[in-house]
KOLBA-665313 format. One record per residue: residue number from 1; residue in three letters; chain; x, y, z of N, C-alpha, C, CB in turn. Coordinates in steps of 0.2 Angstrom, whole numbers, plus 5000, padded with zeros to 4 digits. Each point is the difference from the previous one (the first is absolute). Last residue first. Glycine has a CB too. Example, Ala and Ser with C-alpha at 12.3 -4.5 7.8 and 13.67 -1.06 7.14 Angstrom:
// residues 2
R_k_r_c_n_u_n_v_n_w_ca_u_ca_v_ca_w_c_u_c_v_c_w_cb_u_cb_v_cb_w
R_2_SER_A_5064_4989_5035_5004_5006_5001_4996_5005_5003_5006_4997_4990 .
R_1_ALA_A_4996_4975_5010_4996_5006_5000_5004_5006_5000_4991_4994_5006 .
//
This chain:
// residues 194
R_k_r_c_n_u_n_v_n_w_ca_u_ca_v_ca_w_c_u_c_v_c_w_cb_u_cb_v_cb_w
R_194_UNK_A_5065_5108_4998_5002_5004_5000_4999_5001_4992_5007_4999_5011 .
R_193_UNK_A_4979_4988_5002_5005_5004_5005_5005_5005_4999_4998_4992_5004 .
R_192_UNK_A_4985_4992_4984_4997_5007_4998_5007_5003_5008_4980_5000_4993 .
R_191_UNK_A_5019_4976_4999_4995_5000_5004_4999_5011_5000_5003_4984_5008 .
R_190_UNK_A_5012_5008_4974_4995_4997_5000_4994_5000_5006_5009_4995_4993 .
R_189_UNK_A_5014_5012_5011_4994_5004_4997_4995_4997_4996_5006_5009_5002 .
R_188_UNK_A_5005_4980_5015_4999_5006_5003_4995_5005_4994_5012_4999_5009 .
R_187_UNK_A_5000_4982_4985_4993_4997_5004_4998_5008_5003_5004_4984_5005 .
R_186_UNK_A_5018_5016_4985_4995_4996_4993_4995_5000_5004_5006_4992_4993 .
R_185_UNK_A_5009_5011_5020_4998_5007_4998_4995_4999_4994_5012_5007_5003 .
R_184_UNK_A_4999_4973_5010_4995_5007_5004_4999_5007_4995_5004_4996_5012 .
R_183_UNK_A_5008_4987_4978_4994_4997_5002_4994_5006_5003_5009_4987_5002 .
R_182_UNK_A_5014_5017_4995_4998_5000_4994_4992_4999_5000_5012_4996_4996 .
R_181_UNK_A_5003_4999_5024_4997_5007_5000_4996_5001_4993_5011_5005_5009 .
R_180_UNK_A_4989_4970_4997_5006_5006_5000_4995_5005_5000_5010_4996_4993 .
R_179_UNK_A_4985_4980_5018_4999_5002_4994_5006_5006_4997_4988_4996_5003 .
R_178_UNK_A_5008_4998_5022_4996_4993_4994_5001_5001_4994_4991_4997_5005 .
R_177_UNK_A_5011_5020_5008_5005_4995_5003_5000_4994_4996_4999_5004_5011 .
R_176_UNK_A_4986_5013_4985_5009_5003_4996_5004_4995_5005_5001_5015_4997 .
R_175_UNK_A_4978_4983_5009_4997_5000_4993_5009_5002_4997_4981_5004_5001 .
R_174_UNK_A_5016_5002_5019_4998_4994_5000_4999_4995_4993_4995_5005_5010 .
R_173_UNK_A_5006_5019_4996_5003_4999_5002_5003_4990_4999_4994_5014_5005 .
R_172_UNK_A_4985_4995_4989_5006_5003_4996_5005_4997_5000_4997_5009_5001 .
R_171_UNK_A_4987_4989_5015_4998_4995_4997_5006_5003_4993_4984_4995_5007 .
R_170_UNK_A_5016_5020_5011_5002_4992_5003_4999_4995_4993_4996_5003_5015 .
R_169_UNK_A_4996_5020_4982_5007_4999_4999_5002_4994_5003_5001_5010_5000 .
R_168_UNK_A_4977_4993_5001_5002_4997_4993_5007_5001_4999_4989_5001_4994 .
R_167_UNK_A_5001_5003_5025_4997_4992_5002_5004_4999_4990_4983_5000_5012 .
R_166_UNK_A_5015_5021_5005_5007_4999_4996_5000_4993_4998_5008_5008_5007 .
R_165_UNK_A_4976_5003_5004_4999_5004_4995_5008_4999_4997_4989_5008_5006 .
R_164_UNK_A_5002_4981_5012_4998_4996_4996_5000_5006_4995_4994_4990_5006 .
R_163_UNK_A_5025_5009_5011_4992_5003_5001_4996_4996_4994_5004_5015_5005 .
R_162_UNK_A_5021_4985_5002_4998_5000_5004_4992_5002_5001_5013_5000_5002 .
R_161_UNK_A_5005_4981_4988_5000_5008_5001_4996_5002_5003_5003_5002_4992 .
R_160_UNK_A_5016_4977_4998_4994_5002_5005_4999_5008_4997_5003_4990_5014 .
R_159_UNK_A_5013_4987_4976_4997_5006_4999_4996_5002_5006_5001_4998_4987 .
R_158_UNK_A_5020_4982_5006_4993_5003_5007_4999_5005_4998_5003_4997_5009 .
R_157_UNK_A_5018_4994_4980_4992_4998_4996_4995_5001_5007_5004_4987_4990 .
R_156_UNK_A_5015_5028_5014_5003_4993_4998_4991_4998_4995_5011_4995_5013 .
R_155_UNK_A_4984_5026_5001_5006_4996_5001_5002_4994_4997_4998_5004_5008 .
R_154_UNK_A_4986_5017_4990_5000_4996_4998_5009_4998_5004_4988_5002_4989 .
R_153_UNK_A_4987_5014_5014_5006_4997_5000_5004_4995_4998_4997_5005_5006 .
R_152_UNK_A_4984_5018_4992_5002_4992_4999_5006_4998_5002_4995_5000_4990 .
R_151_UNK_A_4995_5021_5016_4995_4997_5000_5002_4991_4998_4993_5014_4997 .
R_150_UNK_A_5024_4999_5020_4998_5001_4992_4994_4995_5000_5012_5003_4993 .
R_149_UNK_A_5004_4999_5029_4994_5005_4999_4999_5003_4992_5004_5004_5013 .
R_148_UNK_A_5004_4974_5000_5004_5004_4997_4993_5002_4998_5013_4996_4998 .
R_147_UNK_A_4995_4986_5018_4993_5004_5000_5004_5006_4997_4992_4996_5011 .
R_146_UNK_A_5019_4980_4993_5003_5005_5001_4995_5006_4998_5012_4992_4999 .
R_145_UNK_A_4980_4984_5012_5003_5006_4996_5002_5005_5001_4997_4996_4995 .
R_144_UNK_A_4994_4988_5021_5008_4997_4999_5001_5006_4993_5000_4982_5003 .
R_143_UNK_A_4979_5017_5011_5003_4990_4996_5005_5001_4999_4991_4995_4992 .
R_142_UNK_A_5002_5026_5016_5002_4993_5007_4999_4996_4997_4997_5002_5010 .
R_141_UNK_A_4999_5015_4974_5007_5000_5004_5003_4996_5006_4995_5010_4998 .
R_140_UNK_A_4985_4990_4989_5003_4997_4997_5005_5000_5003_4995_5002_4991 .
R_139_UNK_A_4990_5008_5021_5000_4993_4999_5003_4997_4997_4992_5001_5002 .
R_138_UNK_A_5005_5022_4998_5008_4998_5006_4998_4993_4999_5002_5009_5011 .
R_137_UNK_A_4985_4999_4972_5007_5001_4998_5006_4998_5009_4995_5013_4988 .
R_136_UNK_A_4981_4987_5011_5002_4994_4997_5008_5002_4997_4986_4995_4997 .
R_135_UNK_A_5003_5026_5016_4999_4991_5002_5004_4992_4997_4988_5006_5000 .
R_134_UNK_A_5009_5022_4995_5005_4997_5001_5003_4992_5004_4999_5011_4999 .
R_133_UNK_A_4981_5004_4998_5006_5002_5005_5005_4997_5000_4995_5005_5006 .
R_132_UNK_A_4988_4992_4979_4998_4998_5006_5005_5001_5005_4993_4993_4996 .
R_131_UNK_A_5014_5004_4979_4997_5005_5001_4999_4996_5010_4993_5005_4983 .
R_130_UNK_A_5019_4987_4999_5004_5006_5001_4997_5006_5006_5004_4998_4987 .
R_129_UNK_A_4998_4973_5002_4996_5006_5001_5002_5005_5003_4992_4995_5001 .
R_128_UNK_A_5028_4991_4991_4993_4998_5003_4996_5006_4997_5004_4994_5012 .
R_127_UNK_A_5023_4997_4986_4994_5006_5000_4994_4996_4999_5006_5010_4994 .
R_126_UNK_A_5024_4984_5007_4991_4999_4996_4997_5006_5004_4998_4985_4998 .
R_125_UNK_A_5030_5002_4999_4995_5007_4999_4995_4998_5000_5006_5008_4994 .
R_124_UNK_A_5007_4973_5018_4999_5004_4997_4995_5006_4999_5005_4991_4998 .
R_123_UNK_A_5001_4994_5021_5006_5004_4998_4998_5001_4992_5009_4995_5009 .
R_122_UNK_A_4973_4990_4997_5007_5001_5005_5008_5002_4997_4992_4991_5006 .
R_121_UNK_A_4986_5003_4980_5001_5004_5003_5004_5001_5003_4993_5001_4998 .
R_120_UNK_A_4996_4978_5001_5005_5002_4994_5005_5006_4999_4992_4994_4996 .
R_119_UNK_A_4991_4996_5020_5008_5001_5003_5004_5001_4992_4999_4990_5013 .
R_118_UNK_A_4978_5009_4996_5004_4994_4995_5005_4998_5004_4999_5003_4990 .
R_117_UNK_A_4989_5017_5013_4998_4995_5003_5005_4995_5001_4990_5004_4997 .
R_116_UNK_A_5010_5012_4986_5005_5002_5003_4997_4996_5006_5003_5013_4994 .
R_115_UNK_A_4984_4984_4989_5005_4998_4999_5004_5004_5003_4996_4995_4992 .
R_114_UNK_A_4984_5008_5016_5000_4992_4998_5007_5001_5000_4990_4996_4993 .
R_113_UNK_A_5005_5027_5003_5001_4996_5007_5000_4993_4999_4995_5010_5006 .
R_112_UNK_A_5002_5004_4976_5008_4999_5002_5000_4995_5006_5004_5012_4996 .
R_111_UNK_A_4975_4995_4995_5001_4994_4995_5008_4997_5002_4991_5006_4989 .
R_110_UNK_A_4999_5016_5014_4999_4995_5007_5002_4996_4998_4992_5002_5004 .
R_109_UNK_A_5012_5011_4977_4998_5002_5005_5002_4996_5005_4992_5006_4995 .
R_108_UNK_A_5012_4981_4986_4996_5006_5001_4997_5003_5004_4999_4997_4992 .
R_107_UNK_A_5021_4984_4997_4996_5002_5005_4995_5007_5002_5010_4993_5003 .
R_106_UNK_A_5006_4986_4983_4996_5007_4998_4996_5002_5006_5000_4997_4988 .
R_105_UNK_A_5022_4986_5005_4996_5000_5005_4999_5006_4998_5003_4991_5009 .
R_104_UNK_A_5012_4991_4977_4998_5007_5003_4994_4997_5003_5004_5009_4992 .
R_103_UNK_A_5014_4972_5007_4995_5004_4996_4998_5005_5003_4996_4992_4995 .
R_102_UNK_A_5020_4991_5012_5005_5009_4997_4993_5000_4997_5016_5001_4996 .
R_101_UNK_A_4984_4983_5020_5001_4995_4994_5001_5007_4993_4990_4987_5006 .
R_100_UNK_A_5007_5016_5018_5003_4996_4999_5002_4997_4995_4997_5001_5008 .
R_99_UNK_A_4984_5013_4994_5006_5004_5002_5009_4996_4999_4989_5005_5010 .
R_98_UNK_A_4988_4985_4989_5001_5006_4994_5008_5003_5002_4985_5005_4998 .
R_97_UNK_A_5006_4984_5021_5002_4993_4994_5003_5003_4994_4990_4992_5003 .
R_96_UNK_A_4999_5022_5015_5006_4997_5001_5006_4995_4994_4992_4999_5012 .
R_95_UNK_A_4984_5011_4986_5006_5004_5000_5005_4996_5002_4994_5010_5003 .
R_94_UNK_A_4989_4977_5000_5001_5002_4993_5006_5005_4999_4989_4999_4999 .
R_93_UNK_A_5005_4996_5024_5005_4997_4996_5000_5000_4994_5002_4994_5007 .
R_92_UNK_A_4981_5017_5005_5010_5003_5000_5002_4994_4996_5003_5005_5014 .
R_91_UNK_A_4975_4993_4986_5004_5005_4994_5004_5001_5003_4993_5006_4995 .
R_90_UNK_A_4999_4977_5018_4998_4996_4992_5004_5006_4997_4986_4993_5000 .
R_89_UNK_A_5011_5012_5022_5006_4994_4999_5002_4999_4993_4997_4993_5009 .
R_88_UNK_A_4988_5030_4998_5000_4992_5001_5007_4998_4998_4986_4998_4997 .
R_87_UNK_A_5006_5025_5001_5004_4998_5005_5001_4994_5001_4997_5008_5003 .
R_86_UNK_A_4986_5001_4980_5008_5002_5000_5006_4998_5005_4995_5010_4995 .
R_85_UNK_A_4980_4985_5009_5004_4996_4995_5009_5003_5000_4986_4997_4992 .
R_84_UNK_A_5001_5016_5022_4999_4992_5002_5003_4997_4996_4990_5000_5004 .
R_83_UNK_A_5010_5021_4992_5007_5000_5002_4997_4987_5006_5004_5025_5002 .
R_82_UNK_A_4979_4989_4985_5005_5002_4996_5006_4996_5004_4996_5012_4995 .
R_81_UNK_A_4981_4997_5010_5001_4991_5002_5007_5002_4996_4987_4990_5000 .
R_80_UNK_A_5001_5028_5002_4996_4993_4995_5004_4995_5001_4996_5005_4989 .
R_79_UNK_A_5011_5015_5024_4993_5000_5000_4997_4995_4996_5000_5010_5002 .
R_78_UNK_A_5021_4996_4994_5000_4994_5005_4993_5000_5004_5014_4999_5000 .
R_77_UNK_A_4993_5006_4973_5000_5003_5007_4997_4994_5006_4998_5012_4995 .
R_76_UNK_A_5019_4989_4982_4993_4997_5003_4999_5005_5006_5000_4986_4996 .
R_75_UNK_A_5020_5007_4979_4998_5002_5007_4993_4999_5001_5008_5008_5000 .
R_74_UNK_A_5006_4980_4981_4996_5005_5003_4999_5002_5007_4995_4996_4990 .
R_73_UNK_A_5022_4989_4995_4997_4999_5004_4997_5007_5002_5006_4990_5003 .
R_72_UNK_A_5010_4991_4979_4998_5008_5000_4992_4998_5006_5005_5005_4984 .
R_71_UNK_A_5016_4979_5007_4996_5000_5003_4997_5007_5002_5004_4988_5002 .
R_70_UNK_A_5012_4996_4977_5000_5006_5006_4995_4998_5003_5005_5009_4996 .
R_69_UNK_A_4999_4977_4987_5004_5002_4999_5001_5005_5006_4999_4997_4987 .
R_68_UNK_A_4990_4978_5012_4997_5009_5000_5009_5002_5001_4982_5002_5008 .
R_67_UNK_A_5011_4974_4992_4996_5002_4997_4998_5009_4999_4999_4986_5004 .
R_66_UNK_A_5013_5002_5012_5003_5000_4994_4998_5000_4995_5005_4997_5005 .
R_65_UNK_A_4986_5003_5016_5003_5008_4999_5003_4998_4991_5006_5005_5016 .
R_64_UNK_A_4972_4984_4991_5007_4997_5001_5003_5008_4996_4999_4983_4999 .
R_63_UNK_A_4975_5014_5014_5006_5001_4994_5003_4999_5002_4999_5006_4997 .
R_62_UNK_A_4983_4987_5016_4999_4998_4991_5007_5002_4996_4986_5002_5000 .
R_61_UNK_A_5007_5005_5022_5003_4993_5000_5001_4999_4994_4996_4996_5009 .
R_60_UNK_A_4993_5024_4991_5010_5001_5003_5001_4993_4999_5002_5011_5011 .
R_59_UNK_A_4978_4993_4974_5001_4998_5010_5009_4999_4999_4986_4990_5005 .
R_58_UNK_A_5002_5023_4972_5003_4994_5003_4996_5002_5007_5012_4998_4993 .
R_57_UNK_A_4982_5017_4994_4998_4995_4995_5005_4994_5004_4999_5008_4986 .
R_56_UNK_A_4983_5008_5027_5008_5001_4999_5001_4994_4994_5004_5003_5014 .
R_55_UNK_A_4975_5011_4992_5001_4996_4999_5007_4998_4996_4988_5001_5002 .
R_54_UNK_A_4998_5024_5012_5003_4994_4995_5003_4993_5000_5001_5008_5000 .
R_53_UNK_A_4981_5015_5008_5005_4991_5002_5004_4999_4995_4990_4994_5004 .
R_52_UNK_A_5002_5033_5007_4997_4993_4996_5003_4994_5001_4997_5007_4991 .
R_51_UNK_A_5005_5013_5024_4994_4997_5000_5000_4993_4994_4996_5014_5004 .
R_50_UNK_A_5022_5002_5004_4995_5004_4998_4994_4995_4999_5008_5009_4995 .
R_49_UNK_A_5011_4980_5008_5003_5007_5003_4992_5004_5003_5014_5001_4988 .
R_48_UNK_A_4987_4975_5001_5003_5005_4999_5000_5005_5006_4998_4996_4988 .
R_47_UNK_A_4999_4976_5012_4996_5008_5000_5005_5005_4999_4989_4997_5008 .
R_46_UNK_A_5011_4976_4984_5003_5006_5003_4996_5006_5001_5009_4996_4994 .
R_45_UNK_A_4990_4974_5001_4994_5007_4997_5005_5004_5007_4983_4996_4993 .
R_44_UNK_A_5025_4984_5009_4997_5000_4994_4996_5004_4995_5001_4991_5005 .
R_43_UNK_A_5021_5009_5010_4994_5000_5004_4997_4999_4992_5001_5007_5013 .
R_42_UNK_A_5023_4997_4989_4999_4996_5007_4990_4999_5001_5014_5008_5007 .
R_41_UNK_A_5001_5005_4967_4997_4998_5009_4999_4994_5004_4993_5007_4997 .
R_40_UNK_A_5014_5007_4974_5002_4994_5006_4997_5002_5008_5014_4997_4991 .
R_39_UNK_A_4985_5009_4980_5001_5004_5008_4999_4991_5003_4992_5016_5000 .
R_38_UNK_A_5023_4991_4978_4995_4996_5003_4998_4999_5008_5003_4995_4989 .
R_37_UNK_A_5008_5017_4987_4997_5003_5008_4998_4992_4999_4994_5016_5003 .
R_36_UNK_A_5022_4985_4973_4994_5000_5006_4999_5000_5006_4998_4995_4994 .
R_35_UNK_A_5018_5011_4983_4999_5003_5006_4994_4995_5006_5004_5014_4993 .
R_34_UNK_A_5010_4990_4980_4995_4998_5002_5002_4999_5009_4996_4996_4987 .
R_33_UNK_A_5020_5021_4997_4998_4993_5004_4993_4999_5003_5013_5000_5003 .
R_32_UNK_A_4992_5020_4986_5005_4995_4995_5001_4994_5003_5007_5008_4997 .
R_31_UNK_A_4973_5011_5004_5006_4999_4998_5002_4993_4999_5001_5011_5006 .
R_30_UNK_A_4975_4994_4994_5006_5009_4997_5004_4994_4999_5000_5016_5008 .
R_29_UNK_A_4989_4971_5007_4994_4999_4993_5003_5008_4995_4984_4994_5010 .
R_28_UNK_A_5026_5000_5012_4999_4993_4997_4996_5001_4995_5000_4995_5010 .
R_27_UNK_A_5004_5025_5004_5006_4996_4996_5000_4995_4995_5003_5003_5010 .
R_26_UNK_A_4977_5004_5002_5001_5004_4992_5007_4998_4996_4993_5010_5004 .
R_25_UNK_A_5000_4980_5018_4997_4997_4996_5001_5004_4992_4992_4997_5011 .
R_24_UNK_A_5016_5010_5009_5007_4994_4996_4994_4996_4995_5010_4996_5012 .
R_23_UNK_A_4983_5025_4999_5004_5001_4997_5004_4991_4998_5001_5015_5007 .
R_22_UNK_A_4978_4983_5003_5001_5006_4994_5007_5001_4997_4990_5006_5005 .
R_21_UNK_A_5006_4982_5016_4998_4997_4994_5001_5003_4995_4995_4996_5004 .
R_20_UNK_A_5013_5013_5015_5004_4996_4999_4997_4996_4993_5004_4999_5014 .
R_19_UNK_A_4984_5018_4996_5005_5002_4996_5006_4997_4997_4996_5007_5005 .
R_18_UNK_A_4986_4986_5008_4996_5001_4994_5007_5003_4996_4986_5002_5005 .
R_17_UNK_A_5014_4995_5018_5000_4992_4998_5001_5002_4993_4991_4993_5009 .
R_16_UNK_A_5005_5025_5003_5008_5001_5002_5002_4992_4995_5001_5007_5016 .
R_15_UNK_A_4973_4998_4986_5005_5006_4999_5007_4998_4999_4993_5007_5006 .
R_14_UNK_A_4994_4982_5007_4999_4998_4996_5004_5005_4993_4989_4993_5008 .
R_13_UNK_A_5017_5000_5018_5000_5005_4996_4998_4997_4995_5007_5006_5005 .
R_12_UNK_A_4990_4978_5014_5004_5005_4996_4996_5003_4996_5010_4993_5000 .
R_11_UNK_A_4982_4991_5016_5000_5008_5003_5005_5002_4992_5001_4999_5019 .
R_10_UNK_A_5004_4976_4985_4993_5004_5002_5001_5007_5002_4995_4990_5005 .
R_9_UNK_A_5024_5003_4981_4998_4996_5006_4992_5002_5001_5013_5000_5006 .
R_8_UNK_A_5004_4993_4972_4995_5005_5002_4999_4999_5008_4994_4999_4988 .
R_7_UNK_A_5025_4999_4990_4999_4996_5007_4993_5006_5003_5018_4993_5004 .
R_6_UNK_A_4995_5000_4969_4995_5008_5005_4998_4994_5007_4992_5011_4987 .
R_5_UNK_A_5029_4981_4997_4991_4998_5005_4999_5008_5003_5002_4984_5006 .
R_4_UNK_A_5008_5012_4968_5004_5002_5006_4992_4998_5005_5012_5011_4995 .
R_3_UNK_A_5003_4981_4982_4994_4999_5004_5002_5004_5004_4995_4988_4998 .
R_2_UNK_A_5014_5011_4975_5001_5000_5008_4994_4999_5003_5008_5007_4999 .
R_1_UNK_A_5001_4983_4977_4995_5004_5004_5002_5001_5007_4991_4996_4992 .
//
C-alpha cells in the first residue's frame, strides 16, 4: 500500500484538497494498488479557503515521512491565512526532506510557492497561478524557478500548476508516479474522464 501526506495549511483550497482524495481514493478502491490520503496540518481544526473546517487526521509533528510514499499540497489564498502556514519552518522542510529522500512532490496552483520557498525548486521547470498579472508566477521566479508557461508542469517526481481547474491533472499526474500510466487510465475512466 502506498501513503501519500495531503499537507494542508490554513486558508487552502478545499477544491484543489478534494481532488487529491478522490482521484487516489478511486485509484485505491478501481485500480491496482491500494493508495491512502492522509491529510496532515500544523493546527487542530483548519479553515478552508471558503469558510468551512476541517479536521486534519494527523499534526505534522505526529508524521514520520517514512511513513508516506509522497507528499501532495493544495493551494490557498492569502486573504485566509494560506501562505502563514505554507511558509513556516515545519512545511518547508517537509518538502525539503521528500525531496531528499527522491519522493514526489504535488503541488496545486499556489500550492508551488512553499515548495519553490524550500528551495526544492531552484533551477527547475514549474508554474504557479497564472492569473493577477502575473504575481505569483515572478514570485516563483525570485525563489529560483525556471516559470514555464503550461497549465502542469512536471520536472523529475515535482509536479505543479497553475489554477485549481488543473487540481485532478496534478493528482493523475501523481497517481502515475506512484503507480503506472495503466493505473491512471483504469482510474480516469472509472471516475467518467474519459
Amino acid at each position: 500500500m502506498k501513503r501519500v501526506l495531503l499537507l494542508l495549511a490554513d486558508g487552502f483550497e478545499a477544491y484543489e484538497a478534494a481532488a487529491f482524495t478522490d482521484v487516489l481514493g478511486f485509484a485505491s478502491t478501481y485500480g491496482d494498488e491500494e493508495i491512502e490520503v492522509v491529510t496532515v496540518g500544523i493546527h487542530p481544526v483548519l479553515n478552508c479557503t471558503f469558510g468551512f473546517k476541517v479536521v486534519p487526521g494527523l499534526q505534522l509533528r505526529d508524521a514520520r515521512d517514512d511513513d508516506f510514499d509522497a507528499v501532495a499540497v493544495p493551494g490557498g489564498f492569502e486573504t485566509a491565512g494560506f501562505y502563514d502556514d505554507a511558509y513556516s519552518d515545519d512545511f518547508l522542510e517537509v518538502f525539503l526532506r521528500f525531496a531528499a529522500a527522491g519522493k514526489p512532490i504535488a503541488a496545486v496552483c499556489t500550492g508551488a510557492l512553499p515548495v519553490a520557498r524550500s528551495g526544492v525548486l531552484k533551477g527547475r521547470r514549474a508554474t504557479t497561478y497564472h492569473l493577477l498579472n502575473g504575481k505569483r508566477r515572478r514570485q516563483l521566479a525570485e525563489m529560483g524557478a525556471e516559470v514555464v508557461d503550461e497549465s502542469v508542469v512536471r520536472d523529475g517526481l515535482v509536479v505543479t500548476s497553475t489554477s485549481p481547474a488543473t487540481a485532478a491533472d496534478v493528482a493523475f499526474a501523481l497517481l502515475e508516479m506512484l503507480t503506472s500510466p495503466d493505473n491512471v487510465r483504469k482510474t480516469r475512466h472509472v471516475m467518467g474522464f474519459t
